[in-house]
C-alpha positions in Angstrom: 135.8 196.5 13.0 135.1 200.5 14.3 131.8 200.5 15.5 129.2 203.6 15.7 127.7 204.5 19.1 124.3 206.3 18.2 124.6 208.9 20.1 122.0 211.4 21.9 121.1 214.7 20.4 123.2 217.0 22.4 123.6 220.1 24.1 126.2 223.0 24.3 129.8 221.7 25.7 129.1 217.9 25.2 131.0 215.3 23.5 130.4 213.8 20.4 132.5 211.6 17.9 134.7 214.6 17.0 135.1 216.3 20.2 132.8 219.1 22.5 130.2 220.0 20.2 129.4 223.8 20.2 126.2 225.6 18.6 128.9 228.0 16.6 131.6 226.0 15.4 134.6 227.9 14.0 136.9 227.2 11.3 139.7 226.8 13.7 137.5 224.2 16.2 136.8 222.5 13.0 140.2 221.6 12.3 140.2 220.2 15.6 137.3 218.2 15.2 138.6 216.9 11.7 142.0 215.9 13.3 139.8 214.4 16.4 137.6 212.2 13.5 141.1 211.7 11.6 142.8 209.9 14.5 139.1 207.9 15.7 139.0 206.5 12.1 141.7 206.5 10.2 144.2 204.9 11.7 147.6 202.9 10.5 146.1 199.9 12.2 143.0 200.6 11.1 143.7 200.3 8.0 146.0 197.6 8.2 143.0 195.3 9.1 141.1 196.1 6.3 143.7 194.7 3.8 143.9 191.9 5.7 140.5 190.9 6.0 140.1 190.8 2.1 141.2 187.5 1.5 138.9 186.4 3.9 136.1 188.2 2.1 136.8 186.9 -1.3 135.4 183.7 0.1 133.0 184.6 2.9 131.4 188.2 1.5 129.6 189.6 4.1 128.2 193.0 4.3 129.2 195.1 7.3 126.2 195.6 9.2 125.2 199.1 10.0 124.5 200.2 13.8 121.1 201.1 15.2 120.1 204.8 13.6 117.5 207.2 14.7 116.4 208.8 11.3 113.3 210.2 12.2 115.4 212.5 15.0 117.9 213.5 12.3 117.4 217.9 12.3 118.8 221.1 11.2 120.2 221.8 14.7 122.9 219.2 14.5 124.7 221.1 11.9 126.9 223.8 13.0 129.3 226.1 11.0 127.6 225.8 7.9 124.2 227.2 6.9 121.6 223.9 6.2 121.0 225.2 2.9 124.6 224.6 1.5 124.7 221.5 3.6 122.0 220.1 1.9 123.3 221.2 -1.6 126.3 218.9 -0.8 124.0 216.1 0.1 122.0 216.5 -3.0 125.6 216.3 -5.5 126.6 214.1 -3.2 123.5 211.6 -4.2 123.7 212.3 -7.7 127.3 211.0 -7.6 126.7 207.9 -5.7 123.7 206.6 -7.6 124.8 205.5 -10.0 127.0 202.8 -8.3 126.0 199.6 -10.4 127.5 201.2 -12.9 130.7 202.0 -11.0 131.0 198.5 -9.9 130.1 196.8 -13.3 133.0 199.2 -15.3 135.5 198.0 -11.8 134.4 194.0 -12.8 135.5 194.6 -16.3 138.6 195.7 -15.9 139.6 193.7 -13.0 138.1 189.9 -14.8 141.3 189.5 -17.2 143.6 189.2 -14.7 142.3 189.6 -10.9 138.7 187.5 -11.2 138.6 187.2 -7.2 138.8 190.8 -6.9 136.3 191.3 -9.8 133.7 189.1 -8.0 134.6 191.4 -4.8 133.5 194.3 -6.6 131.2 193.6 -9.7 129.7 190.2 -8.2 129.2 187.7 -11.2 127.1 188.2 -14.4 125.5 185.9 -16.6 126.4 185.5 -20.8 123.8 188.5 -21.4 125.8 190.6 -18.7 123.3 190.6 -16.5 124.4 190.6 -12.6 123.6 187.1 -11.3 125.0 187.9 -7.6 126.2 191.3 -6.8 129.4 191.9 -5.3 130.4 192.8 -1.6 131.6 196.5 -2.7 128.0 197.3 -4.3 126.1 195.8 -1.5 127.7 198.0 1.1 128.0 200.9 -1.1 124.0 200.7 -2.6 122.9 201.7 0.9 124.9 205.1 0.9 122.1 207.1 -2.0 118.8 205.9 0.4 120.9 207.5 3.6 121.7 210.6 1.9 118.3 210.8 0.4 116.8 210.3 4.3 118.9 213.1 5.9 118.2 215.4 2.8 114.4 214.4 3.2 114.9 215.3 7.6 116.7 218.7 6.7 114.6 219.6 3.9 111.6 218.4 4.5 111.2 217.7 0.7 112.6 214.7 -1.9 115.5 215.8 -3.4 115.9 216.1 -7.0 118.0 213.3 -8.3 119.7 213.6 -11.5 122.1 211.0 -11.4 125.7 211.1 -13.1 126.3 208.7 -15.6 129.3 206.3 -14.8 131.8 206.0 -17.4 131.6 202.6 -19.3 134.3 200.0 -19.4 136.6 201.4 -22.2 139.3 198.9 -23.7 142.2 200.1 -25.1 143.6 196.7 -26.0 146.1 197.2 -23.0 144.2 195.7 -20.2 146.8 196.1 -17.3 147.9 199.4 -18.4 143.8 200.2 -18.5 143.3 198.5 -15.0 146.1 200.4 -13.7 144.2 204.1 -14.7 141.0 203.0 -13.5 142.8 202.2 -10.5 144.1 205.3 -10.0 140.0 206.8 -10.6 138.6 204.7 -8.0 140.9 205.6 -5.1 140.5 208.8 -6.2 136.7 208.5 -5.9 136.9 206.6 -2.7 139.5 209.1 -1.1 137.2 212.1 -2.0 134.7 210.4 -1.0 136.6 209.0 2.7 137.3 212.8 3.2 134.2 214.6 2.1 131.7 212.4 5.0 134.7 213.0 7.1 134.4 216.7 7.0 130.8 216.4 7.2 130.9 214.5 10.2 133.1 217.8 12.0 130.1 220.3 11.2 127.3 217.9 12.8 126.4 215.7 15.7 123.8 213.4 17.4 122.2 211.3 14.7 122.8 213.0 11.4 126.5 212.3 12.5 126.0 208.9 13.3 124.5 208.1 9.7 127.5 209.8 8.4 130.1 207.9 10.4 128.5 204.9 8.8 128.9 205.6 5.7 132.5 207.1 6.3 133.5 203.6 7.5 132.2 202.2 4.3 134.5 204.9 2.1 137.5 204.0 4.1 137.2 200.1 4.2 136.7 200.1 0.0 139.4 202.8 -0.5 141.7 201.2 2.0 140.5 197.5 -0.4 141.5 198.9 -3.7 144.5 200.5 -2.8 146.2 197.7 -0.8 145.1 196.0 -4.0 146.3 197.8 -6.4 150.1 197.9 -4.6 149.9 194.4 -4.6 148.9 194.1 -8.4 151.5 197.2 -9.2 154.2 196.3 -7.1 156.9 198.8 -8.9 154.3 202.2 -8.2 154.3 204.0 -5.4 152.4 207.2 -4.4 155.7 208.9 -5.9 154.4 207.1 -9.4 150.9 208.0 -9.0 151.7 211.4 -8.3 154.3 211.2 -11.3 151.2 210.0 -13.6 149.1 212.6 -12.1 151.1 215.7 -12.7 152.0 214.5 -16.1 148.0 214.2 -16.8 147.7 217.8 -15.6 150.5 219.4 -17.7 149.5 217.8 -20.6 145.3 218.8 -20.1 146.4 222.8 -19.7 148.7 222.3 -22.7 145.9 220.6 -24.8 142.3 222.1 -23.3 140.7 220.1 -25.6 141.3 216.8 -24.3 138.6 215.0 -22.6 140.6 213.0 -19.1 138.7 211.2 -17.0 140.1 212.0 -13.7 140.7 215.7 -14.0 136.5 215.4 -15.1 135.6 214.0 -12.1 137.4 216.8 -10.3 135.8 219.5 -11.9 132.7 217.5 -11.9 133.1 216.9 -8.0 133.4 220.8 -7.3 130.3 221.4 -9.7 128.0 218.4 -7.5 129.3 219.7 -4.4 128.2 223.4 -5.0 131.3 224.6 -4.8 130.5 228.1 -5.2 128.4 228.2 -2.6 130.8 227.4 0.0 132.3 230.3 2.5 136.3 230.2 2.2 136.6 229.1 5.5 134.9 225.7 4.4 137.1 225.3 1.8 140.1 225.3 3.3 138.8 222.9 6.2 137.8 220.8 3.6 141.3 220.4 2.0 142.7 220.2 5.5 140.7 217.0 5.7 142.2 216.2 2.8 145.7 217.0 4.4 145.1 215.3 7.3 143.4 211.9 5.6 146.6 211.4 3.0 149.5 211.5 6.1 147.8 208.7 7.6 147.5 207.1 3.8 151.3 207.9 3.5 152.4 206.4 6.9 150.2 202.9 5.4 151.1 202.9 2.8 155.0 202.3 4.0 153.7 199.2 5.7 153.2 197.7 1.7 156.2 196.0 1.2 155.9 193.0 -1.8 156.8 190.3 0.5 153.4 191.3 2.7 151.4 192.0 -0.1 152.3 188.6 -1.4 151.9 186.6 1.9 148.6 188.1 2.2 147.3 187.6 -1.7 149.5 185.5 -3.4 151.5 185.5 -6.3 150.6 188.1 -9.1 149.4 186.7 -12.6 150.0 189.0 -15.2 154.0 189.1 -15.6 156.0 192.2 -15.5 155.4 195.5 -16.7 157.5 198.9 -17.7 156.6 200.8 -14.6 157.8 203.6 -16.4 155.8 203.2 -19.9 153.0 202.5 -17.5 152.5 205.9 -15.9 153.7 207.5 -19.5 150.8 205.8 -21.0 148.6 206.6 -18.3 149.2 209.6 -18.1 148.3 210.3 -21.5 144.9 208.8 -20.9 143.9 210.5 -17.8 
C-alpha cells in the first residue's frame, strides 16, 4: 500500500511529493508536478493491487490507516499558483459534495444487494429490516473521514468554519431493471470517484508540506475505491469496455442537447461539480491544468484497464450471477437514463 511521508514545511528549490516546490508555481511547472504525482500514484501496478486486495477485504474489512499529520502547521504559504481564496472555495464545494456520503453508500448498497451482496456489504455495510445501518461498510468508513479533513485545512486557511450546505445524494431509484440500473449507477460512481481521484490530485501540484500531505491521503483513498468499483464493474459487465462507456456517454449527451428538458443524472453532477468547485472563479491557466490531470489520470486508467481480461476478472472474483445481458440494449437503455 503507497504510504505518505509527512513532510517538513519547505523552502524555495526543495523537494516535495510532486517535485521542487517553488513560491511561484507556473502553469507549465504544474504540469510537471501533476505528471510527477501521476506517475508516484497512479500507477498500472498500483492499481492492479487494489483489485486484488478486494476479495481479501470482503472478508477481513479493514480501514487503511492514515499517516501521522501535522494539522495545526497546515498555512496559506503552502499553496502556490493559486490565490487561497479560490483554493478555499474549492475546499468548501468540495465538502459540500462529500458530506453527504452515507447517502452515497446507502443508494451503492441498494443497487448492488440483488445481485452482488459481498460488494454491497463492501460499500453500504448491512442494515437492519427498518433500513437502518447495523455495521457500516469499508468504502464509508474510509471515505467519512474525507469532509472532517477538508473542514480542518479550510478552518487552517481560513481561519473561520466553513459554511456547509451539503448536496443531497440521489436516492436509490428502481426502474424494475436492476442490472441495467446497477450498470448506470456504475457508470456515476467512477465518475464521482475519477473526479474526485483527479481533483486532490491537482490540488496536491499547487501545495506542499502538510496541507499536501492531508491531501495525498485522501487522494489514496479516491484512487483505491475508484480503482474497487471499476475493476468491479468489468468483472460484473464483462461485454463493456471504456469504448461502451464512452458509447453510453456520448449517446446521453446528444440526446440531453436535443431534449434540454430532461433531468440526467450524470451530466447533473457535471454541471453541479463546476458550480461546487467555483468554476468561475478559476484563472484559465487552472483550468486547463486541471483537465490535463484529467488527461494524464485516464492514460494510466486506459493502460489498466487492458490488464481486465474475463479469465482474471473471474480467477480473482468468481463466477458472475446474474446471466447474460444485451450489451448493446444495455448502453441504449442507459443511455436514455443518464
Amino acid at each position: 500500500m503507497t504510504s505518505i511521508t509527512t513532510l517538513p514545511i519547505l523552502s524555495h528549490g526543495e523537494e516535495d511529493l510532486a517535485g521542487r516546490w517553488l513560491p511561484d508555481l507556473g502553469p507549465i511547472y504544474i504540469k510537471q508536478r501533476v505528471e510527477r504525482l501521476t506517475r508516484r500514484y497512479i500507477t498500472v501496478e498500483h492499481l492492479r493491487d487494489r483489485i486484488a486486495e478486494l476479495p481479501q477485504q470482503f472478508h477481513c474489512p479493514k480501514p487503511r490507516p492514515w499517516s501521522s499529520l501535522r494539522w495545526n502547521a497546515i498555512a496559506a504559504d503552502q499553496i502556490s499558483g493559486i490565490s487561497v481564496e479560490t483554493f478555499c472555495a474549492i475546499l468548501q464545494g468540495t465538502i459540500n459534495t462529500e458530506a453527504p456520503i452515507h447517502g452515497y453508500t446507502q443508494a451503492s448498497r441498494q443497487y448492488l444487494t440483488h445481485y452482488y451482496p459481498r460488494m454491497a456489504r463492501f460499500v453500504g455495510g448491512t442494515v437492519d429490516a427498518a433500513g437502518q445501518t447495523t455495521s457500516p461498510g469499508l468504502w464509508e468508513l474510509e471515505e467519512k473521514r474525507h469532509t472532517p479533513a477538508l473542514i480542518a485545512i479550510y478552518k487552517q486557511l481560513a481561519g473561520k468554519k466553513p459554511v456547509l450546505v451539503p448536496y443531497a445524494a440521489r436516492p436509490y431509484t428502481s426502474s424494475g431493471a436492476p442490472r441495467a440500473d446497477l450498470y448506470r449507477h456504475g457508470l456515476h460512481r467512477i465518475a464521482t470517484e475519477y473526479g474526485a481521484t483527479c481533483l486532490y490530485l491537482w490540488m496536491m501540484a499547487y501545495t506542499t508540506g502538510p496541507l499536501q500531505a492531508v491531501l495525498g491521503e485522501l487522494l489514496i483513498d479516491e484512487i483505491n475505491h475508484m480503482t474497487k468499483f471499476w475493476g468491479f464493474g468489468r468483472w460484473a459487465y464483462p461485454q463493456t469496455n471504456l469504448g461502451t462507456i464512452a458509447s453510453t456517454l456520448t449517446q446521453a449527451t446528444v440526446r440531453k442537447w436535443r431534449q434540454p428538458g430532461l433531468q440526467g443524472s450524470l451530466l447533473h453532477t457535471l454541471r453541479r461539480m463546476t458550480q461546487e468547485l467555483a468554476w468561475g472563479q478559476w484563472h484559465v491557466s487552472h483550468q486547463l491544468t486541471f483537465l490535463y490531470s484529467f488527461d494524464q489520470v485516464m492514460r494510466v486508467l486506459w493502460h489498466w484497464d487492458q490488464s481486465l481480461t474475463p479469465s482474471y476478472l473471474e480467477a480473482l472474483l468468481g463466477d458472475r450471477p446474474g446471466g447474460n445481458y444485451n450489451a448493446d440494449q444495455l448502453v441504449q437503455d442507459s443511455a436514455n437514463r443518464l
